[in-house]
C-alpha positions in Angstrom: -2.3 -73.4 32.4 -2.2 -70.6 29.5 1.0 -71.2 29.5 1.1 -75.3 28.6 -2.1 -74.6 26.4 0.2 -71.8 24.1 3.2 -74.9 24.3 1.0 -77.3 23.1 -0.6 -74.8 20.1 2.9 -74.1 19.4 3.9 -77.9 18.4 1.4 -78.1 15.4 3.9 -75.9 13.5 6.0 -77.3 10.9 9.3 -78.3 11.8 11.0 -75.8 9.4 9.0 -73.0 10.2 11.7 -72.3 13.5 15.0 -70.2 12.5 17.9 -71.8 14.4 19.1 -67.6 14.8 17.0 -64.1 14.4 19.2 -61.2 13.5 17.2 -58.1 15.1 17.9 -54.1 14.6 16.1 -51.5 14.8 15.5 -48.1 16.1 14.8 -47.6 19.9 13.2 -44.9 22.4 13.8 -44.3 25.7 12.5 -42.9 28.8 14.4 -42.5 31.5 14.1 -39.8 34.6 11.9 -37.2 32.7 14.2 -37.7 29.7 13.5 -39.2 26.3 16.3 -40.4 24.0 17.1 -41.8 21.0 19.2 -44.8 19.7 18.9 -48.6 18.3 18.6 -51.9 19.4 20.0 -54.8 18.4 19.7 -59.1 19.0 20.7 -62.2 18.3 18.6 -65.1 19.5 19.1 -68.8 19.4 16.4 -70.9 19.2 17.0 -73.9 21.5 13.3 -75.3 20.6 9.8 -74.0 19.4 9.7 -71.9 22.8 13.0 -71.8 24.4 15.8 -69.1 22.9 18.6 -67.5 24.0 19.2 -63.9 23.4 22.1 -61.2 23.3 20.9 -57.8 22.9 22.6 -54.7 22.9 21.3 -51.3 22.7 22.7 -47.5 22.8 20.9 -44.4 24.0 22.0 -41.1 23.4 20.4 -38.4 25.7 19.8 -34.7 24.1 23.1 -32.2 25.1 23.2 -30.2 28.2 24.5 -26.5 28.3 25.6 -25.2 31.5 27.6 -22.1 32.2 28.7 -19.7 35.0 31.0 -16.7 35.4 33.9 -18.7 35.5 33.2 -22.1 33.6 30.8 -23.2 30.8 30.1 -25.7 28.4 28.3 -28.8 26.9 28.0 -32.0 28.4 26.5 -35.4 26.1 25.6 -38.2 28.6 25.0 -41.8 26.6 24.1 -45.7 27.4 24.7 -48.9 26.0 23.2 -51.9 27.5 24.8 -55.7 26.9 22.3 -57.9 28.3 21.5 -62.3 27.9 19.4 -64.3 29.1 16.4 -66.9 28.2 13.5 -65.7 25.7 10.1 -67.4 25.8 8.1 -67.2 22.2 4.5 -68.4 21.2 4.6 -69.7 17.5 0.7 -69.9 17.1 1.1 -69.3 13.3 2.8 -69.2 10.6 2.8 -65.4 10.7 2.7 -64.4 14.1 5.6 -64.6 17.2 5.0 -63.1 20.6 7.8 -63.7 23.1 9.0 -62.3 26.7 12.3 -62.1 28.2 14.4 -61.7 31.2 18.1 -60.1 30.9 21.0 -59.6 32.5 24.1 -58.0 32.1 26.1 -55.2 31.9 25.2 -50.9 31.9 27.8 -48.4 30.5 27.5 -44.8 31.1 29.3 -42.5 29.0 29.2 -38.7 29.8 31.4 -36.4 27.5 32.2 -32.9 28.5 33.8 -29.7 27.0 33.6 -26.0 27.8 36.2 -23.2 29.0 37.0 -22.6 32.2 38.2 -19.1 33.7 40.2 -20.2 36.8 41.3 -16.7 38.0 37.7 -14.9 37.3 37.2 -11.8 37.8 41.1 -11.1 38.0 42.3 -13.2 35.4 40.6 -13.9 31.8 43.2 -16.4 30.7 40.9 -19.4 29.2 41.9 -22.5 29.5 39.7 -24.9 27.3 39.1 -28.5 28.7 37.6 -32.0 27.7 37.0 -34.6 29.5 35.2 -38.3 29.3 33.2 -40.1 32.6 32.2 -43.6 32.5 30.8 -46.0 35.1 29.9 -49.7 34.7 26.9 -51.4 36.2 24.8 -54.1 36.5 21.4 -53.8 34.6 18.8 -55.9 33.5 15.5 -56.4 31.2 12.0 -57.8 31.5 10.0 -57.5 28.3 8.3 -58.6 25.5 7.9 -58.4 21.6 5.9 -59.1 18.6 7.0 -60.1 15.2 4.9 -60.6 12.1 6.5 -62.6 9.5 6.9 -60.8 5.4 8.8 -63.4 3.9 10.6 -66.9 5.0 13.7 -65.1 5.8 12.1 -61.7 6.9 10.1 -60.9 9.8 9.1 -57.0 11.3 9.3 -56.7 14.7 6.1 -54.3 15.3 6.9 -53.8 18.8 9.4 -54.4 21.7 9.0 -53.2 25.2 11.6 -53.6 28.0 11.4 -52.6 31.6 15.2 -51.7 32.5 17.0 -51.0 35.6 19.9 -49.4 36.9 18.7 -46.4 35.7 15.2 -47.6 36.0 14.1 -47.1 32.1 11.6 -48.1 29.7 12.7 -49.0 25.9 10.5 -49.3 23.0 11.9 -50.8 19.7 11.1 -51.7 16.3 12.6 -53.2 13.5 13.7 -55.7 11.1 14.3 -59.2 11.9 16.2 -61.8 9.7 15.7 -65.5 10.2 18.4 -67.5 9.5 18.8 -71.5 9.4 15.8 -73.9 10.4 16.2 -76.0 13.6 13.6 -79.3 13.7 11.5 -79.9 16.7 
């Protein structure tokens, strides 16, 4: 019923108050496993009417370096993530000024750890080095569930005060904010 009643609020806009595409980026956080880390966000979202988009959205995470060592072997290891996600967005156009939308993504999770160090194969009888570096990745399915809120500045400028995602596969949460460009302008 809130739902329909926010739908039906939504059609008094003017017709070319809607963008046919928003251009989003911004900085993003994330938590993840008792680890924060920092990155950006960014989407592109086609408006297929007043409440019905479709979104790409892509963001990369970099977690803060790990230093391990031993007798025989040490070095630094730098895990990161990027997310490539789709799927429908939902918005509520109850001014001129003011968006609020949710979505639901899917897609694809890319896990990139990078590691260097030296390694001491023969330890304690041996203390030839050999210095190694070496890349890991693994592929996933993830996915989103969030929502955001965008205050318009100028006809082609909006801020995007807040974006929150649920993700999983790692299980994560994101926060975002940025600057959004409207592009075009799509009738009802």
């Amino acid at each position: 019923m809130t739902v329909c009643l926010l739908m039906a609020l939504s059609q008094t806009l003017e017709a070319e108050d809607l963008p046919r595409l928003e251009w989003f980026g911004g900085y993003s956080h994330l938590w993840e496993r008792n680890q924060t880390a920092a990155g950006w966000n960014a989407s592109m979202s086609a408006n297929v009417n007043r409440w019905l988009g479709m979104v790409a959205d892509f963001s990369g995470h970099y977690l803060p370096e790990e230093v391990f060592g031993s007798a025989s072997n040490s070095g630094r290891s730098r895990p990161s993530h990027y997310r490539f996600l789709v799927g429908p967005q939902l918005s509520w156009r109850t001014s001129k000024r003011l968006t609020a939308g949710m979505h639901a993504l899917v897609g694809l999770t890319h896990t990139r750890i990078d590691t260097s160090g030296i390694s001491i194969p023969g330890y304690p009888f041996s203390s030839e080095a050999f210095p190694y570096s070496m890349t890991t990745t693994d592929n996933d399915f993830g996915g989103a569930v969030g929502a955001m809120l965008d205050i318009r500045a100028t006809d082609h400028i909006a801020v995007r005060l807040i974006q929150f995602d649920y993700l999983g596969n790692p299980s994560a949460v994101r926060f975002s904010v940025g600057i959004v460009m409207l592009h075009g302008r799509r009738g009802q």
